[in-house]
N, C-alpha and C positions, 0 to 999 in steps of 0.2 A: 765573320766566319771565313769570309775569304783569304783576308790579312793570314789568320791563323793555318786555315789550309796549306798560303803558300811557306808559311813557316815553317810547319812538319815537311812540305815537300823539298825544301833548302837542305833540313836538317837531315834529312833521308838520305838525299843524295852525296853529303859532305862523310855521314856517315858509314855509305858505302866505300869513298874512297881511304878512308882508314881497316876499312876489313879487307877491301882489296891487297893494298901494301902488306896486311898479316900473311896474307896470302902467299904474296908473290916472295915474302924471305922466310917462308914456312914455319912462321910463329903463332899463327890463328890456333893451334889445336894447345899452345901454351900459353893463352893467354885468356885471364875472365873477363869478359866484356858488360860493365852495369849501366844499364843505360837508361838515364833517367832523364823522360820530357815532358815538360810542364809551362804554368806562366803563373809560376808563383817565386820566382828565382832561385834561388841556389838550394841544397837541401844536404843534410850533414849525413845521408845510408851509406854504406860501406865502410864504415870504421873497424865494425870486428872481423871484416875477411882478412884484415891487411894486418888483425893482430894488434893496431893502434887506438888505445884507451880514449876514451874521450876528456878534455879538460875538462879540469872541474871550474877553472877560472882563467876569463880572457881578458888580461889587462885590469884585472881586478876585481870585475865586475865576474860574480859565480852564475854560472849558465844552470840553466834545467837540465835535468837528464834526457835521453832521448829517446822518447815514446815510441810506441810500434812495436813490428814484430817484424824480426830479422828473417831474410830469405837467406840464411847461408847454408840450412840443412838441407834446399832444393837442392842447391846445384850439384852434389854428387847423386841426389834419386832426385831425378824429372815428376818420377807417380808420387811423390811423398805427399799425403795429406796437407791441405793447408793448416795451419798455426794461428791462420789470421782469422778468427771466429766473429770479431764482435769488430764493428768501426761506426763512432758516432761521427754528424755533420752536422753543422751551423754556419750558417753565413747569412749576416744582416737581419732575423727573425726566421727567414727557413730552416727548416733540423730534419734530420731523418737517423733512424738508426736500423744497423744491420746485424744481424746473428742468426748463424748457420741456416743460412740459406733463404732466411724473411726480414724482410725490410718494410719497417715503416716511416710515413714521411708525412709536413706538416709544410704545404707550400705558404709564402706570406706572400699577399698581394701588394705588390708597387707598379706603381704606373711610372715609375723611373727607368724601368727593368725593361716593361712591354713595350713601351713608348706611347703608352695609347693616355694621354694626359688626364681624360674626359675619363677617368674609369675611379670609382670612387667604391669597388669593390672591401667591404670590410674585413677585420681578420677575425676568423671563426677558430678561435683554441680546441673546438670540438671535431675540425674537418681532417682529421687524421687518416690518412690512406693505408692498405696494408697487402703486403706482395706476397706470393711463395715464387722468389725467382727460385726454385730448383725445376720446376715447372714452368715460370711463365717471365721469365727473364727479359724480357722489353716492357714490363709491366702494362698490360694491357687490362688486367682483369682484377682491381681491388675488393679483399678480400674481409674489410672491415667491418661491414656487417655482419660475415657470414662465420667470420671469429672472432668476436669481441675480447676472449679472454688472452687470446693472442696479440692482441692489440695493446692491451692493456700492461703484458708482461712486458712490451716491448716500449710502451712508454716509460714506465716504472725504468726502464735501465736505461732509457737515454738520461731519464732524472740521476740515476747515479752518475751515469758519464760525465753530465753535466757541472754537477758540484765537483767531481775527483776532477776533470780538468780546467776548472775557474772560468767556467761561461758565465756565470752571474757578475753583473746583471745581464741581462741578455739587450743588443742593440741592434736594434732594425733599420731598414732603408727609411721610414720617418723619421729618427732621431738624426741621422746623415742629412735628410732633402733639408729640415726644418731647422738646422744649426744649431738643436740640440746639444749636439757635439762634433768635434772638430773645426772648433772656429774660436777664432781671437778676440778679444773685445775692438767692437768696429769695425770689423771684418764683415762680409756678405754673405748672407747662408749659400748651403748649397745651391740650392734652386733660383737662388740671385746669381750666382757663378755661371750655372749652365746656361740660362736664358744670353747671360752677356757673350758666351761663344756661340750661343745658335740663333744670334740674330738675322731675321731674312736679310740678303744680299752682302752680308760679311763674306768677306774672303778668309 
């Protein structure tokens, strides 16, 4: 988290001195500023401000379309309703899905993630969580028991999300640690990899 901290703090400040310069030759009130930070690298938003189509094929190879929901009708109205209603999540067996303003969410246990090696917690397909962030937006108060049928709608559309954008099969941090997948014949599972960098007194 540190590493990351001083990352946005680098980045903050580099991209201060870009609005400063707008400033100083009085183009900031003419120019759109999209400013997109992450650590998942590059991202292809901003094509329809700029009125430029997306290819349909790079070098031959035909690309997907591009998913989402366009913020170009904010930027003339600030109050415009959001457009962005529904967003599902998956990463290594976690999922969660959101729609108008309730989210629910389906943590997977890895002791790769927590660091705590000793933890042999199993995965429960039943331990589903369930929010009303319009209310309670740091999720403090799940509300899964107390509306099951809410819960339920809300699984049922991450199942659609799911197959509309080719999550299946679905791959977790076991099929990763256990070399499952992502490894060559004779190659060293994950967990033979990591041990080899985190052996005590290596440099």
């Amino acid at each position: 988290m540190e590493v990351y901290a001083g990352y946005l703090t680098y980045t903050d400040f580099e991209v201060g001195h870009l609005i400063n310069h707008l400033k100083e030759i009085n183009q900031l009130d003419n120019t759109l500023v999209v400013l997109m930070i992450g650590d998942n690298g590059a991202s292809k938003e901003g094509l329809e401000l700029l009125g430029i189509k997306a290819p349909e094929q790079i070098r031959g190879i035909k690309q997907q379309p591009i998913e989402g929901t366009s913020l170009a009708y904010s930027i003339d109205d600030a109050k415009a309703p959001s457009r962005h209603t529904v967003q599902y999540y998956y990463i290594y067996g976690a999922r969660s899905i959101y729609k108008d303003g309730w989210k629910a969410e389906l943590a997977y246990p890895s002791s790769f993630i927590t660091g705590n090696f000793q933890s042999k917690a199993p995965f429960d397909e039943n331990a589903w969580e369930l929010y009303n962030l319009n209310e309670d937006y740091t999720e403090r108060i799940d509300l899964a028991k107390k509306y099951p049928e809410k819960l339920a709608e809300l699984k049922a559309l991450f199942e659609e999300q799911a197959k509309s954008h080719n999550l299946y099969p679905y791959i977790t941090w076991d099929d990763v640690f256990s070399g499952r997948i992502h490894r060559t014949p004779g190659s060293k599972s994950f967990a033979e990899a990591v041990k080899d960098v985190t052996k005590p007194g290596d440099n």
